[in-house]
C-alpha positions in Angstrom: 1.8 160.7 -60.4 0.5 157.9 -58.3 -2.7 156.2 -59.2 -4.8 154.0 -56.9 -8.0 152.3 -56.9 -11.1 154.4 -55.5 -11.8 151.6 -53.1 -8.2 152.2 -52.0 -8.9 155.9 -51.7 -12.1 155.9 -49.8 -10.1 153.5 -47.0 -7.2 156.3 -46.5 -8.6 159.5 -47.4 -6.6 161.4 -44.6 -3.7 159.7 -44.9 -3.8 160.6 -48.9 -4.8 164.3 -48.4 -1.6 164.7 -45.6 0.6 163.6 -49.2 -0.9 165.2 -51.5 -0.8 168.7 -49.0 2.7 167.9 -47.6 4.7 166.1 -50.5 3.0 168.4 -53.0 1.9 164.8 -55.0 -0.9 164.2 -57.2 -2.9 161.0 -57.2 -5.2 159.8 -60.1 -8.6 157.9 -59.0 -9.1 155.0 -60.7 -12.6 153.6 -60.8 -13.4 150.3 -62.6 -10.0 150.5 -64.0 -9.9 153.8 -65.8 -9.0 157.5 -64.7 -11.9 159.0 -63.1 -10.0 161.8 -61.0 -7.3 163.3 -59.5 -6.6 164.9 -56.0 -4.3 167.8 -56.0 -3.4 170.3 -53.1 -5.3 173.8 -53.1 -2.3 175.8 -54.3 -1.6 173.5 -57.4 -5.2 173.7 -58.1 -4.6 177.8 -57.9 -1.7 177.8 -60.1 -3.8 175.8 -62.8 -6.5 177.8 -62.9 -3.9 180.5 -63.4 -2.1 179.1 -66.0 -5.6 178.3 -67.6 -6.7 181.8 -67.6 -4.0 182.9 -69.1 -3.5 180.3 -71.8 -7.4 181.1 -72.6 -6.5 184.9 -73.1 -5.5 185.3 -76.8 -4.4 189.1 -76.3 -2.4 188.8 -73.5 -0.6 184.7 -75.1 0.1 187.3 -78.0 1.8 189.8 -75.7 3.9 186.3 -74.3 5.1 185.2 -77.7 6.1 188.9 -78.6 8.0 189.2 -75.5 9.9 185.9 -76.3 10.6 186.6 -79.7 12.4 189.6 -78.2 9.7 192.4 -79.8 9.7 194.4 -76.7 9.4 197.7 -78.2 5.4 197.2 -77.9 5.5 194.7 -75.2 3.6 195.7 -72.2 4.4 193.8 -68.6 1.4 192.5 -66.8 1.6 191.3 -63.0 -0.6 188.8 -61.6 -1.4 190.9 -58.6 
């Protein structure tokens, strides 16, 4: 991940958005130093706030470890759809 200076960002905005959209990169903002941000294309955005749902759902994280641990006689398949 690429981290620049908020100063930095604010000057090349457009440019920085064309990467993070076409390279699929993230960059961290810095301001004053320290991490203030980061800048992320809309479909990696989507697919953490996925991943965040479903980390947050203790049922269905239960249904994931059974299904790894090979207990699939009461594991039930979800779809994201």
């Amino acid at each position: 991940m690429k981290t620049l200076p908020l100063a930095e960002v604010k000057a090349n905005f457009g440019h920085l958005i064309d990467q993070v959209v076409k390279r699929d990169e993230q960059i961290l903002i810095a301001r004053s130093g320290r991490p203030a941000a980061v800048v992320v294309s809309a479909d990696k955005y989507d697919t953490l706030c996925e991943t965040f749902a479903i980390r947050s759902d203790r049922e269905l994280m239960a249904e994931i470890r059974r299904f790894f641990f090979n207990d699939t006689a009461t594991t039930e398949i979800y779809t994201l759809e």
